[in-house]
C-alpha positions in Angstrom: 184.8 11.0 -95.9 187.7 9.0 -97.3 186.9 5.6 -95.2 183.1 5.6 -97.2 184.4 6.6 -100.5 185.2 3.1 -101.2 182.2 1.6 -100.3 180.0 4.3 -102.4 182.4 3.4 -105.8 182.2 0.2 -105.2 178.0 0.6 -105.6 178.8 2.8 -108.4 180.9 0.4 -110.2 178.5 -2.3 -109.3 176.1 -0.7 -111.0 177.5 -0.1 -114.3 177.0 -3.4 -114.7 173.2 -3.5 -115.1 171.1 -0.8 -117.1 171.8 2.6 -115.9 171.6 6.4 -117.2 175.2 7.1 -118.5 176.8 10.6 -118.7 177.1 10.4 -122.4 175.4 8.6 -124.9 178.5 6.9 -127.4 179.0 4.4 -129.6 180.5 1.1 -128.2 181.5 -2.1 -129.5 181.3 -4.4 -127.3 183.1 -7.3 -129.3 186.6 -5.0 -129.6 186.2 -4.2 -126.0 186.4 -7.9 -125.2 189.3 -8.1 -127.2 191.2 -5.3 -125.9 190.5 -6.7 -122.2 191.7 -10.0 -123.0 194.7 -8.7 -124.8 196.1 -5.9 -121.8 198.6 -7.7 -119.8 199.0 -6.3 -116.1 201.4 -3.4 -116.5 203.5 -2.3 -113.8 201.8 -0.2 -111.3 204.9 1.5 -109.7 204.5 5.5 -109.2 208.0 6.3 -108.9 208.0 9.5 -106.6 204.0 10.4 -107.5 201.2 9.5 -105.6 198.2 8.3 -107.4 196.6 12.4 -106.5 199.9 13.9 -108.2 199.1 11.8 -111.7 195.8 12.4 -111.2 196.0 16.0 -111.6 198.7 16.1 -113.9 196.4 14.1 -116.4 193.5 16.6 -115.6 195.5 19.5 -116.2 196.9 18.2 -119.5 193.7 17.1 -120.7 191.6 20.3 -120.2 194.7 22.3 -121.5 194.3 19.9 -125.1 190.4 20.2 -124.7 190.6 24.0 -125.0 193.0 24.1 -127.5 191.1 22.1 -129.7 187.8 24.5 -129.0 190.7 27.4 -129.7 189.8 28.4 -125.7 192.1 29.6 -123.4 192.9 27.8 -120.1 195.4 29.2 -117.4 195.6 28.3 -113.9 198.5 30.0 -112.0 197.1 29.1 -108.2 197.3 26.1 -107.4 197.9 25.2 -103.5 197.7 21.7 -103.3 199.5 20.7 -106.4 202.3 23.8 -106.6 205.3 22.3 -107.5 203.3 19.5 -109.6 201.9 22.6 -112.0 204.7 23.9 -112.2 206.4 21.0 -113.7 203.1 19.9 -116.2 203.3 23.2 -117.8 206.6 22.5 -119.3 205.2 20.0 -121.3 202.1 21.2 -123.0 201.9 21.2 -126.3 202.3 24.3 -128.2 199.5 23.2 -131.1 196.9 20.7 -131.2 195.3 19.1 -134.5 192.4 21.5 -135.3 188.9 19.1 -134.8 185.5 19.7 -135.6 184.1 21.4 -132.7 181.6 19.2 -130.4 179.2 20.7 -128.0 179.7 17.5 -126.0 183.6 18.7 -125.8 183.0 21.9 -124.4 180.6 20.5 -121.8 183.6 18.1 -120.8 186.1 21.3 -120.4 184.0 23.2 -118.5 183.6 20.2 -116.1 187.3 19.7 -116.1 188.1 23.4 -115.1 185.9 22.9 -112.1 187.4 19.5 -111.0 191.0 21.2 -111.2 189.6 24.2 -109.1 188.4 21.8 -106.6 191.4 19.7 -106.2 193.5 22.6 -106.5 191.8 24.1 -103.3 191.0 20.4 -101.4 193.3 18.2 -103.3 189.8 15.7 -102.9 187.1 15.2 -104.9 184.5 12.7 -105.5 186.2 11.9 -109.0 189.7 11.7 -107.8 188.5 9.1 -105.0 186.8 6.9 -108.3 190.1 7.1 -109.3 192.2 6.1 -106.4 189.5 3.4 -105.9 190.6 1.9 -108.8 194.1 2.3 -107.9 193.7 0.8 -104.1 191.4 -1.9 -104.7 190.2 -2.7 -108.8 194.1 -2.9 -110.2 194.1 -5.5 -108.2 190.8 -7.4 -109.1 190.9 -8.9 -112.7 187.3 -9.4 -112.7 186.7 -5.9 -113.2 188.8 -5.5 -115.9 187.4 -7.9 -118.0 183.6 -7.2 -118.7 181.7 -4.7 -120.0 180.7 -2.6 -117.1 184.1 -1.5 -116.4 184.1 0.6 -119.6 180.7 2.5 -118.6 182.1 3.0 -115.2 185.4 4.6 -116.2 183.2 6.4 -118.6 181.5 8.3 -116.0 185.2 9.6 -114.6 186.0 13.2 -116.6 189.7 11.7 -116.8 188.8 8.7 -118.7 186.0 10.5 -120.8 188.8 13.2 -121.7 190.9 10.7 -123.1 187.7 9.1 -124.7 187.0 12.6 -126.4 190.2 13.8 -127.9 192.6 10.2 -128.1 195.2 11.6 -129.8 198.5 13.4 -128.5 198.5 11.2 -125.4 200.8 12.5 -122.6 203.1 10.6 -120.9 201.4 11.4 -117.5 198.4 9.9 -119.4 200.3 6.9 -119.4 201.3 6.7 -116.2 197.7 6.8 -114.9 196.6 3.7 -117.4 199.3 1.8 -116.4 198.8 2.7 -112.4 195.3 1.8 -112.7 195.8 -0.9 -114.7 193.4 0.0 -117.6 195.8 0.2 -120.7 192.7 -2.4 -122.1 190.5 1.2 -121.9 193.3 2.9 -123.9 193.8 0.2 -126.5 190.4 0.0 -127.3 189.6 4.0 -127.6 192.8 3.9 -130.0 191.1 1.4 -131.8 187.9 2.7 -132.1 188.8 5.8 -133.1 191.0 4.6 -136.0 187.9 2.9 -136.8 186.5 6.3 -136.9 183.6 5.1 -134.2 184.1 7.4 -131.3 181.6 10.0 -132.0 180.2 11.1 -128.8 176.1 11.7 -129.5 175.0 13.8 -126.6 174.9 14.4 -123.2 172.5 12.5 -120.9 170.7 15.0 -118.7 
């Protein structure tokens, strides 16, 4: 499974280059994006004692932990087999409050599919998502191209880690960080900051 992984993002990522159904409708300016590509410098891509599946998670887990507290939802996970030690260690470091936000259907859909990616990597420590993402770490850090047009946004878009970050911005995490910088897409982070100090990240729907 892991040898064709590549292969299959690779056509996915291709693809988000030409016309193609998205996961979410949202607003996007493509003129900031270009700026925020051009102005992201390689960060280093050095994981310390984590592999790319530990930060992986660990961003997961924060994320759908700040997505239910902003719904004012509750969201424990005390099993997790793959990633023990690793949730463990995250759960020292959620926050204890979280800005109250108008509440976005869009938001709950994303939480819901977040619980269900944790339970899967929890169980398998794979999933089709996480191998997006360590496709980006193994092969696209590497490849400026990608980085620098306007498909790579709608193709990170389609990964629940990225559209987490894309749906509640603030109160980043430092594992949050870590992932940006591993997969060299800090230029996805600057421009959601941006946008949403613009006040132009509304989310309209989900694409069925």
């Amino acid at each position: 499974m892991k040898k064709i992984i590549p292969f299959i993002l690779f056509f996915f990522v291709s693809c988000a280059h030409k016309n193609v159904s998205l996961a979410y409708n949202y607003h996007f300016n493509e003129e900031l994006l270009k700026k925020s590509q051009e102005s992201s410098g390689r960060s280093p891509a050095a994981l310390s004692n984590e592999s790319i599946g530990q930060i992986y998670f660990k961003s997961l887990y924060f994320q759908t932990q700040r997505l239910a507290l902003i719904l004012g939802e509750k969201f424990e996970l005390n099993h997790c087999p793959q990633f023990h030690q690793d949730l463990i260690s995250i759960k020292q470091t959620i926050p204890i409050n979280s800005e109250s936000r108008k509440i976005d259907q869009v938001m709950k859909i994303a939480l819901e599919k977040s619980k269900k990616e944790i339970s899967r990597i929890c169980e398998t420590s794979e999933s089709l998502q996480y191998f997006k993402v360590e496709n980006l770490y193994q092969y696209h850090r590497n490849h400026a191209s990608f980085h620098q047009t306007p498909g790579s946004f709608h193709a990170l878009m389609k990964i629940p880690v990225f559209t987490n970050y894309y749906l509640a911005p603030k109160d980043m995490s430092e594992v949050e960080y870590r992932l940006f910088s591993a997969t060299q897409t800090a230029w996805f982070k600057n421009y959601v900051d941006e946008v949403a100090r613009l006040n132009q990240t509304k989310v309209i729907t989900e694409v069925k």
